[in-house]
C-alpha positions in Angstrom: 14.4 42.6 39.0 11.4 42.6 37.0 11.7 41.3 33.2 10.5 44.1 31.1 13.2 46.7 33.7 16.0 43.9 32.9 15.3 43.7 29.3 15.3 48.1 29.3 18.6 48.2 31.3 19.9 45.8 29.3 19.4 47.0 25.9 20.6 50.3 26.9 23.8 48.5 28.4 24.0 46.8 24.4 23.1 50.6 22.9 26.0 52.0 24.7 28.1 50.0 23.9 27.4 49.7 20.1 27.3 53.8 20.4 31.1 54.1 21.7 32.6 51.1 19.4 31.2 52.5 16.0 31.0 56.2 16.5 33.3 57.7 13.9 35.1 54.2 14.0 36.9 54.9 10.4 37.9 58.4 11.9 39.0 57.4 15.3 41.8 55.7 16.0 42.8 58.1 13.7 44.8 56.4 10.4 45.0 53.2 9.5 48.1 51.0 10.6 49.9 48.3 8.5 48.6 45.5 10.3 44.8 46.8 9.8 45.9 46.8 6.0 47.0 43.9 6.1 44.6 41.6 7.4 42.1 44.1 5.4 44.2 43.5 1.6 44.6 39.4 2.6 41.1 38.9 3.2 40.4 40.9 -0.2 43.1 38.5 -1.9 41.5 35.5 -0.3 38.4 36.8 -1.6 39.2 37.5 -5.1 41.6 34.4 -5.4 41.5 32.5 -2.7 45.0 32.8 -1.9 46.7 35.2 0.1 49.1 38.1 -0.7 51.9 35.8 -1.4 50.2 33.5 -3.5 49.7 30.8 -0.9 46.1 28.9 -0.7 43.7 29.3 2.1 46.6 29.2 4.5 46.7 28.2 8.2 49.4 31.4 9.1 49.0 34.0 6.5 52.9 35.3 5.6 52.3 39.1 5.8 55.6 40.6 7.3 56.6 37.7 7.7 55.1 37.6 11.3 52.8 34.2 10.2 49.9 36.1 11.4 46.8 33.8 12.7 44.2 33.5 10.0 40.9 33.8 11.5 40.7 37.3 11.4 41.0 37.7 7.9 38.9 34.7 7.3 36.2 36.5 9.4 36.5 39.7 7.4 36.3 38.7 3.8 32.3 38.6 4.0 32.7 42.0 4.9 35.2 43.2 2.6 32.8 41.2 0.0 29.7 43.3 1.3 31.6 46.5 2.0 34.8 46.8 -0.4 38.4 46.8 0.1 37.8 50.1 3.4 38.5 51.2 6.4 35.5 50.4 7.9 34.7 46.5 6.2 38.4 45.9 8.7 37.2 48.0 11.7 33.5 46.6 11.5 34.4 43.0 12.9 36.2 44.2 15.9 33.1 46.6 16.5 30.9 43.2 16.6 33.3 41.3 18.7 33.3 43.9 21.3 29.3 44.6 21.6 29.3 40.7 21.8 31.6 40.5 24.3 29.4 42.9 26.4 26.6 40.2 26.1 28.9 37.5 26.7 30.1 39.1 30.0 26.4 39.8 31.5 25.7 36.1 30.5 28.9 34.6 32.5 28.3 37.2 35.6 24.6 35.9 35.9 25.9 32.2 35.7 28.4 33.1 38.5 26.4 35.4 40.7 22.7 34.2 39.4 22.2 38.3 39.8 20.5 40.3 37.6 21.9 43.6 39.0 25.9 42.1 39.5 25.3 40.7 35.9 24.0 44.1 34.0 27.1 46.1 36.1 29.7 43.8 35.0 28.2 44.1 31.0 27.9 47.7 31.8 32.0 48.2 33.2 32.7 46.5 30.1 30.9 48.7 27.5 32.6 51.8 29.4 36.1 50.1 29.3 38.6 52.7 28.0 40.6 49.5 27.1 38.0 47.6 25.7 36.6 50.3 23.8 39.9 50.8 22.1 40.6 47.2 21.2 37.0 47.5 19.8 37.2 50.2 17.2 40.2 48.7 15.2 41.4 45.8 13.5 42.8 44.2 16.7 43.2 40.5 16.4 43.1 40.2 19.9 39.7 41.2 20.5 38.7 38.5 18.1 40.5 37.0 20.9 38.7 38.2 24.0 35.3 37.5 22.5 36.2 33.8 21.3 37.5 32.8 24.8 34.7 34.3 26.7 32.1 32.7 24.4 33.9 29.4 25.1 34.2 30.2 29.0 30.3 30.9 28.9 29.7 27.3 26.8 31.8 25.6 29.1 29.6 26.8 32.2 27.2 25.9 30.7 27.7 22.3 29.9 27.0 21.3 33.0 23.4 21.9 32.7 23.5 20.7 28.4 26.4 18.6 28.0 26.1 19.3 24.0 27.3 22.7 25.0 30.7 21.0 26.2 31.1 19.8 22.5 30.7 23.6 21.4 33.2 24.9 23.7 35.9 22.8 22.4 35.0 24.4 19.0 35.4 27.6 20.4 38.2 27.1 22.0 40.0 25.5 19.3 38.8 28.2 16.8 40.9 30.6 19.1 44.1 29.0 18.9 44.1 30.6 15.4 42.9 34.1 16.6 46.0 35.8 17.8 49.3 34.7 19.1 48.8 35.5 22.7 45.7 32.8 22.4 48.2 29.6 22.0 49.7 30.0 25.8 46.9 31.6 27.2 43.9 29.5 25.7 45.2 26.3 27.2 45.7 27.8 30.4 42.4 28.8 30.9 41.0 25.4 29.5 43.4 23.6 32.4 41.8 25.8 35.1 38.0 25.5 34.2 38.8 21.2 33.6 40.2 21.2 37.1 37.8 23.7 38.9 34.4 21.5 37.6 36.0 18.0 37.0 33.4 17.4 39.3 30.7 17.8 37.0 32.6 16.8 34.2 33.1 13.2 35.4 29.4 12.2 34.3 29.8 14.0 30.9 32.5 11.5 30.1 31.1 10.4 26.3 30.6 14.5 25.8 34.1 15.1 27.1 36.0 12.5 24.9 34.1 14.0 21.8 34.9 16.8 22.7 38.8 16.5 23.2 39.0 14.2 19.7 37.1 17.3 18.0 39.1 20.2 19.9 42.3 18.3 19.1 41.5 17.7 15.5 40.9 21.3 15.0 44.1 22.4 16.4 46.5 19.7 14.2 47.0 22.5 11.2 48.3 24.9 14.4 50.2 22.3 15.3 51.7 21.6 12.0 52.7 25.1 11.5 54.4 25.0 14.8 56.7 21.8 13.7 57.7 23.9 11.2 58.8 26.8 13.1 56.6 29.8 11.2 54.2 29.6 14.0 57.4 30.9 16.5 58.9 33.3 14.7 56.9 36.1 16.0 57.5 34.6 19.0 61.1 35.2 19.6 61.4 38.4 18.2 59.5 40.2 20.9 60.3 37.7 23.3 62.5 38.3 26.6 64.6 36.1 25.1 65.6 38.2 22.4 66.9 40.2 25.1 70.6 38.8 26.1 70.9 41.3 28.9 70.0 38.4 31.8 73.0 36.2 29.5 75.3 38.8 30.6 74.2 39.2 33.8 74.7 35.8 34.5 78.2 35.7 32.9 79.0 38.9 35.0 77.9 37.1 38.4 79.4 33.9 37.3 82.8 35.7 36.9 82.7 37.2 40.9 83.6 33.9 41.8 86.6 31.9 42.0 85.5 29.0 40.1 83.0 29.9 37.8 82.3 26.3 36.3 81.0 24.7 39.6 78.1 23.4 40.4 77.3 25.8 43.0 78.0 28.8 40.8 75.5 27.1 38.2 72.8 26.6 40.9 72.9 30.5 42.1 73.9 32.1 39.1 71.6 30.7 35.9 69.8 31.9 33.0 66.5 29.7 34.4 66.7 32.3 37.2 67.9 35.7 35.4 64.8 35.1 32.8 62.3 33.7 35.1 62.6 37.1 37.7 62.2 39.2 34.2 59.5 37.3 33.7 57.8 37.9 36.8 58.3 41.4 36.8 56.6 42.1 33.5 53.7 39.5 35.1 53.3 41.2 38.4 53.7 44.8 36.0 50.0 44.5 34.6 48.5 44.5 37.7 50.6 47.9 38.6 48.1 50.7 40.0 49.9 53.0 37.1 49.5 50.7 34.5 45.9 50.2 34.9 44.4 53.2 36.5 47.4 56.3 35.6 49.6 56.0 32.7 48.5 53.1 30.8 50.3 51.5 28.0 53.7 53.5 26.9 53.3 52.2 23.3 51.6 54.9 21.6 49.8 53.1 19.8 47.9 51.2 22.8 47.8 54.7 24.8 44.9 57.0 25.7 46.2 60.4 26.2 46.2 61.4 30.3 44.4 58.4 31.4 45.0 54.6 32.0 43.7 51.0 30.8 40.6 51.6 33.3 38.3 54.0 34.7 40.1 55.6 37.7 36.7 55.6 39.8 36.6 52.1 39.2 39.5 51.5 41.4 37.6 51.3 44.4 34.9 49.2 43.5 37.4 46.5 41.9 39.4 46.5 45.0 35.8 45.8 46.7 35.0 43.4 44.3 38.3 41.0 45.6 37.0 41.2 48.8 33.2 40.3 48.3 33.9 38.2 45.5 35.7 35.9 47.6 33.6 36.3 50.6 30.0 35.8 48.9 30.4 33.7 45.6 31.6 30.4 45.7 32.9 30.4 42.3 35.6 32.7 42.7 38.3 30.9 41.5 37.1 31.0 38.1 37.2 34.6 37.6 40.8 35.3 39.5 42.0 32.4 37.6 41.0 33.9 34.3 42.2 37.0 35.6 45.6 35.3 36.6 45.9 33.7 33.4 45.1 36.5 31.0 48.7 38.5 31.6 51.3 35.1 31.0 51.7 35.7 27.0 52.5 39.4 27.5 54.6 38.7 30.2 57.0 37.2 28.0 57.7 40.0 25.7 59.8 42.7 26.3 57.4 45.1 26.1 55.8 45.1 28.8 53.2 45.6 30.9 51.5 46.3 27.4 47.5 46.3 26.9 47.4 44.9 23.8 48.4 41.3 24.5 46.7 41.4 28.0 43.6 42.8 27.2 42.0 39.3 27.7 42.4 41.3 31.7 39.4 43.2 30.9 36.4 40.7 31.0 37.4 39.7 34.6 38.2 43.0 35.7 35.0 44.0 35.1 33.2 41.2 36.9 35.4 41.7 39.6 34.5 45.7 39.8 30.7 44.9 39.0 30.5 42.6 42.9 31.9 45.4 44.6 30.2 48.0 43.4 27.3 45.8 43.9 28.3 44.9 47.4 29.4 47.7 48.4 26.3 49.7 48.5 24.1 46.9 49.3 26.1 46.4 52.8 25.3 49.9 53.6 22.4 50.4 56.4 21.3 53.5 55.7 19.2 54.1 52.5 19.9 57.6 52.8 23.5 57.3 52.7 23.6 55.0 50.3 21.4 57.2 47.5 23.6 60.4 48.1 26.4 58.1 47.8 24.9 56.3 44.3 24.6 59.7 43.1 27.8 60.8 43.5 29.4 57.6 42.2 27.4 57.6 39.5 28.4 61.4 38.8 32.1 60.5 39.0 32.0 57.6 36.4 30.1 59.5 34.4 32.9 62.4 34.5 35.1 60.0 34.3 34.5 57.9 31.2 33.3 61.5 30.1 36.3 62.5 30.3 37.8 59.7 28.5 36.0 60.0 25.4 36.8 63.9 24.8 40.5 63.2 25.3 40.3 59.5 23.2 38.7 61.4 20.3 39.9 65.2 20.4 43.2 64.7 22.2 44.7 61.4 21.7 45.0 62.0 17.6 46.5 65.0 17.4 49.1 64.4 20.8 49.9 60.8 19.4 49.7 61.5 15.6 52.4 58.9 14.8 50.1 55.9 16.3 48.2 54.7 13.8 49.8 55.8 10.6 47.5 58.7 9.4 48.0 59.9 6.4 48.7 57.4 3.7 44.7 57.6 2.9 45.7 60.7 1.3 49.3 60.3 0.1 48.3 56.6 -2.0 45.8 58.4 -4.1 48.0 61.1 -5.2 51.1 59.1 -5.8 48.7 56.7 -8.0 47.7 59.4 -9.8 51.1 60.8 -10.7 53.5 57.2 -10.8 53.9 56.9 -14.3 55.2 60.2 -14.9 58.0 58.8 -13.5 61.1 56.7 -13.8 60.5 55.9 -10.2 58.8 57.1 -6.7 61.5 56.7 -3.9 59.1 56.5 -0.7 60.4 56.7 3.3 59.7 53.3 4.8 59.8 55.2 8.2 56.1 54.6 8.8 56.0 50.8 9.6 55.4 48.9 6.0 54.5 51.6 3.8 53.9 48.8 0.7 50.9 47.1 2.2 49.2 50.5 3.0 50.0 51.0 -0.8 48.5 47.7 -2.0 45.4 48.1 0.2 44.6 51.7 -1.0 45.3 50.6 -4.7 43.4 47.7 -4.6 45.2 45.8 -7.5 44.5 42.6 -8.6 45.9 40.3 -6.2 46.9 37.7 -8.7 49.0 40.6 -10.2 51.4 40.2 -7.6 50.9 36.8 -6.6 54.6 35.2 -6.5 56.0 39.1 -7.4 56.3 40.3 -3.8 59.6 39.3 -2.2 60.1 39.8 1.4 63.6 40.8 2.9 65.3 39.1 5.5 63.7 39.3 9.1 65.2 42.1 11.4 66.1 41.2 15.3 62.1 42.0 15.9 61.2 39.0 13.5 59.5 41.3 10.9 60.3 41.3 7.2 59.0 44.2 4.3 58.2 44.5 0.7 61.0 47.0 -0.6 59.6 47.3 -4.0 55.9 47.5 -5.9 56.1 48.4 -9.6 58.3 51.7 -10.0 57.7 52.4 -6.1 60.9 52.0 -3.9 60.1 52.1 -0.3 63.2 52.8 1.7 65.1 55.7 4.1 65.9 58.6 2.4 69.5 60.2 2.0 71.1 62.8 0.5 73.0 60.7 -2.1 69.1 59.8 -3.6 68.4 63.3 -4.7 71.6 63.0 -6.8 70.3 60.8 -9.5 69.7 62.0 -13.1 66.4 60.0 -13.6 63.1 61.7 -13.2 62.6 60.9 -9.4 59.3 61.9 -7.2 60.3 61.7 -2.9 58.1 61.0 -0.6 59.5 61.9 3.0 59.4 63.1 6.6 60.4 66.9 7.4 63.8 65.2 8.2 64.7 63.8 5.7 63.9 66.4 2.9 65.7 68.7 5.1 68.6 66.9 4.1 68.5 68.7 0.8 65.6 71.3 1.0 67.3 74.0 -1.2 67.7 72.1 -4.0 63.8 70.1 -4.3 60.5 71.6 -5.4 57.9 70.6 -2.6 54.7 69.6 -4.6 52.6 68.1 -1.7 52.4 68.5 1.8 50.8 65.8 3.7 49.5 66.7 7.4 48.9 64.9 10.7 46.1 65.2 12.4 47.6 68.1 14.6 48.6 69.9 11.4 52.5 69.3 11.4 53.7 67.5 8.3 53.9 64.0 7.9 55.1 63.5 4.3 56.6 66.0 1.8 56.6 64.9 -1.9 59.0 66.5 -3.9 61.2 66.7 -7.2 64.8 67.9 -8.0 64.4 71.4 -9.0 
């Protein structure tokens, strides 16, 4: 491929994919969820104060809902709250820059592996047209930060063995993604296991280069490590973990107690929790790689669904199952990109809910290697040049119906048939209630929309040292998460009847359902919409 073609191609590649990450990006997903506010509002308070929302300096797990969230995302977005404000968009930006990157990163790798210009640009290009990359691009997503950090380690590590220096950077990298998301502290060693083992062979000469780089790699995972010792770092962990779940417990009991002797050794061996939670385990692995999962339904979170479509392009299902075959067949590194593959799913396989796109989206990067050799393959093994331009054109035609198709239903559809996803319409209720709070003794607001006081705080934009040893969270629920109940005179909690008793001067902010409750006797001042017109909020006062 000539250069001046390759450079055109692949800027257009890069324009694409900038195009469908930050098109309407504060619009679409549409609302703002708590975690977004949340990692937006700490990187303002480490910004203002250094010191996060609970008071706590520059800390290795920021508090938050008392999920110990990893801290490089908010790190990474304080220059751009500092250049942007406290917005939608200074949150949303990062992700945007990850994901274009990741595009780069992905062409970079594929040229490595294939050392072909056209396999490269089509595996940069499936990514850019990724319904679930685009997605995990256009939000505050931690785990994008993710995707892009392991990649750019992947593509250092590769390419050590030509500049051993780059060996050193890699193990920066991949340190630096330990603190990017949870899913990152199983899966990040993993990969860093299977790229050691598959070019130990090169690596045997690097041996000054790899000893630096396990000292500095190890030395920037010790305040991880720390945090882990003292439990925070696992608290997340086992709320949404298949261990929560005491169903296989039971199950074992129940088979246990067929038997005559229920004690013996034999009974243990066939009957064990080792067993009951290793085949739930496998099920939710073997689950991501589900035809319906990734081509069909997708994710049944809403929050991580696209309306009438799956993770991937459905015309792309062809082409990757081409791409297992000539991958293995033509390239002798293989095994790098199935083991990456392989490896991406094991964190989300131990949650409950699962197969889930968020904590497997790591899947993508692969995926789309995979799918760029057979569609490369695939048309270059036909004889006929004939043939093979109708069919071009008519592939072509189909993904671009296809991901087409995709956008009109992720941007028209998907907001107003999934309204609840991403918490719309708190932009609009936080001004209004500020504006009106002090008329009152106090505002009495449903906590049905997931942490309603951090949506609160990042809207207001107070101080942060205001509240800087105020904030008290609860006690965790069987999910591991914790909440702010109260902020000032605002009381965030479920609504019932016996609330609209009270002779104080009370403002209510809540769902349909819950005003229903007592809708003869309130004056409805506000009604707050989703984005497919049916209320979200009502604010009202005893009549």
């Amino acid at each position: 491929m000539k250069k001046n073609f390759k450079i055109f191609i692949l800027g257009l590649v890069f324009a694409i994919a900038t195009f469908v990450r930050i098109w309407q990006v504060v619009q679409i997903p549409a609302g703002f969820n708590a975690d977004e506010a949340a990692l937006g509002y700490n990187a303002y308070s480490i910004l203002k104060t250094g010191k996060d929302e609970f008071g706590n300096f520059l800390p290795v797990a920021f508090t938050s809902f008392g999920d110990y969230k990893p801290p490089l995302y908010v790190y990474v977005t304080v220059p751009f709250v500092a250049l942007f404000g406290l917005e939608e968009f200074a949150v949303r930006f990062p992700s945007v820059v990850f994901g274009v990157l990741t595009v780069l990163l992905t062409y970079f790798i594929a040229k490595k592996i294939s050392n072909n210009d056209y396999i490269a640009i089509l595996s940069g290009l499936f990514l850019a047209i990724s319904p679930w990359h685009i997605h995990y691009s256009r939000g505050g997503w931690e785990t994008n930060l993710f995707t892009f950090l392991l990649t750019l380690g992947i593509y250092l590590f590769i390419k050590a063995s030509q500049k051993p220096v780059y060996l050193v950077f890699a193990a920066i990298v991949f340190g630096l993604s330990f603190y990017s998301y949870q899913a990152a502290r199983l899966i990040m060693p993993i990969v860093v296991v299977f790229l050691f083992f598959f070019y130990i062979k090169k690596l045997i000469p690097l041996k000054k280069h790899l000893i630096i780089s396990t000292f500095i790699g190890f030395l920037i995972l010790v305040p991880a490590l720390i945090t882990f010792v003292s439990g925070s770092g696992l608290s997340r962990f086992w709320g949404v973990s298949i261990f929560a779940d005491s169903g296989p417990f039971w199950e074992v009991n129940q088979r246990r107690g067929d038997h005559q002797d229920p004690g013996s050794i034999t009974t243990q061996i066939l009957h064990n929790k080792i067993q009951a939670y290793s085949k739930v385990y496998l099920k939710n692995y073997f689950a991501h790689f589900d035809a319906e999962f990734l081509f069909i339904k997708g994710d049944t979170i809403a929050r991580n669904r696209f309306i009438d479509h799956g993770t991937l392009l459905l015309v792309s299902l062809p082409f990757l199952l081409f791409g297992v075959y000539f991958l293995i067949k033509k390239e002798k590194n293989w095994p790098l990109v199935f083991l990456w593959l392989l490896a991406s799913p094991t964190a989300s396989a131990l949650t409950f809910q699962s197969p889930q796109a968020l904590r497997s989206a790591l899947m993508v990067v692969p995926i789309s290697i995979i799918t760029a050799f057979g569609f490369y393959y695939f048309f270059n093994s036909l004889k006929s040049k004939k043939i093979r331009s109708i069919l071009l054109i008519i592939t072509v035609l189909f993904f671009t119906y296809n991901f087409a198709r995709f956008l009109h239903y992720y941007f028209v559809h998907n907001p107003k048939q999934i309204p609840i996803a991403f918490q719309p319409g708190f932009a609009e209720l936080v001004p209004f209630i500020t504006g009106v709070q002090d008329d009152y003794d106090k505002v009495i607001i449903t906590d049905k929309y997931d942490q309603p006081y951090i949506l609160f705080l990042f809207y207001q934009k107070p101080d942060p040292a205001n509240y800087h040893g105020i904030l008290q969270l609860t006690q965790r629920d069987k999910f591991g998460f914790s909440t702010v109940k109260n902020l000032d005179n605002l009381e965030f909690r479920t609504l019932n009847k016996e609330d609209f008793s009270s002779s104080d001067k009370l403002l209510y902010v809540g769902t349909p359902e819950e005003i229903d409750q007592v809708r003869s006797n309130v004056k409805v001042i506000k009604t707050i919409d989703y984005p497919n017109s049916k209320p979200a909020f009502e604010i009202v006062e005893n009549i």
